[in-house]
N, C-alpha and C positions, 0 to 999 in steps of 0.2 A: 283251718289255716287262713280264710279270707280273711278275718279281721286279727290277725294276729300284729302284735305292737312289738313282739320283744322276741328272743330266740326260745325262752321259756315257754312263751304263749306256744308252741310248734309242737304237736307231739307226735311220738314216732309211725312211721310209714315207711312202704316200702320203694315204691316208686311211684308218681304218678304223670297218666302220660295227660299233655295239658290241651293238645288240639294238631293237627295234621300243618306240612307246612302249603304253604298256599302257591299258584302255579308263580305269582308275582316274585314270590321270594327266593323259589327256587328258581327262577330269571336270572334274579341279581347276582343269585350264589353261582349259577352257571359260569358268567361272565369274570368271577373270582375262581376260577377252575374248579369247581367243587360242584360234585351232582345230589343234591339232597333231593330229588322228586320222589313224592309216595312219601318218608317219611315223616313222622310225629316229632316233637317238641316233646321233651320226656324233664321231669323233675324229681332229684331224689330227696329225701330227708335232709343228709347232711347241707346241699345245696340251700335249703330253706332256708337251716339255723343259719349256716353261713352269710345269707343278705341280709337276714334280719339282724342279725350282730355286729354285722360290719357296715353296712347301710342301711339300717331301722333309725327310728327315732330317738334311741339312747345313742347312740356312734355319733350321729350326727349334730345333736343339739350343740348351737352356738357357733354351725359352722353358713356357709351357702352352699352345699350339697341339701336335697331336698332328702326326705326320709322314706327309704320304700317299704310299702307294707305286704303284709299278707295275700293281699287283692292283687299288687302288681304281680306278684309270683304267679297268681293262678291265670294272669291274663298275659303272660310270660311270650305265649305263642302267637297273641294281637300284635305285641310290641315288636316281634322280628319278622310276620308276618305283612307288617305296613312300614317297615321301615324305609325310609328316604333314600339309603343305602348300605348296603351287607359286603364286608370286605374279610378275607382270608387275613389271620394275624398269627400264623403261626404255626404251630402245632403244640397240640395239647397231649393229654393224657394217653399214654402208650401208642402216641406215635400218629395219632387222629389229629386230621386237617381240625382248625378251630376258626370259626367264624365268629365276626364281631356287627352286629347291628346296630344301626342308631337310628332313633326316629323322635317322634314328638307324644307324650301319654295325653289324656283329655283335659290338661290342663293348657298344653304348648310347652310344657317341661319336654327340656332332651330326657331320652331312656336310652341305654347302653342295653345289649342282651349278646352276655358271651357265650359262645356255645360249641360246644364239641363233636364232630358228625364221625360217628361211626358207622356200621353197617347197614343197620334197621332203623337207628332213630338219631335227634338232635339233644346230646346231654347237656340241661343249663349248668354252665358253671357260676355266673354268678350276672348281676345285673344292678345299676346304680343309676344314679340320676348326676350325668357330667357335667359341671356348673367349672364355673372359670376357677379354679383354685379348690374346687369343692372336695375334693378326694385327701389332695393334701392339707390342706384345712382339717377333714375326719381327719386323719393318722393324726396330724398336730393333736388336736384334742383327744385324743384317745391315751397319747402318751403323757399329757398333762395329768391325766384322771390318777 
């Protein structure tokens, strides 16, 4: 999955857990009332295809959203683990607090890492690179194609 370019490149898997959350981050998420300590950063299949599709390099072409790859997914748990700041946005999937991260990947690109805290672990939901118009730029293009 590390150098995966396209949601095809992805093949099936069942879950994988990508790295523990760090005491930093579980700080920040504290502070957003939310106790993630001890838990892992977890990633599933569908979550993969899903960035690679929606924010890969084919979604994005022609827009200023940057393209995530393969690599950003497996290092998923760097990007919320170092982020600049982690705020509560909601609730996700059956009823689970959803936390939203943002920081800078090793380029100074912002990275988004949204994520779902359950009981045991942190489920990515999805993750993109937030560029000033960059998201709706993708959707524009995507609906063009």
């Amino acid at each position: 999955i590390g150098d995966a370019k396209e949601a095809a490149d992805i093949k099936p898997f069942r879950r994988a857990d990508l790295g523990s959350v760090s005491e930093a981050a579980a700080a920040k998420a504290a502070l957003a009332g939310v106790d993630i300590r001890g838990k892992t950063v977890a990633l599933d299949y569908s979550v993969a295809r899903h960035v690679i599709k929606y924010h890969g390099a084919a979604a994005v072409e022609g827009t200023r959203e940057r393209a995530m790859t393969g690599r950003h997914l497996m290092d998923a748990h760097h990007y919320f683990n170092t982020a600049s700041h982690i705020r509560r946005s909601g609730e996700g999937r059956d009823g689970m607090p959803r936390l939203e991260a943002e920081g800078r990947d090793e380029n100074g690109d912002r990275i988004r890492v949204i994520v779902d805290v359950s009981s045991k672990r942190l489920a990515l939901v999805t993750m993109l690179n937030p560029t000033d118009g960059g998201r709706k730029s993708a959707k524009a293009a995507r609906s063009r194609k």
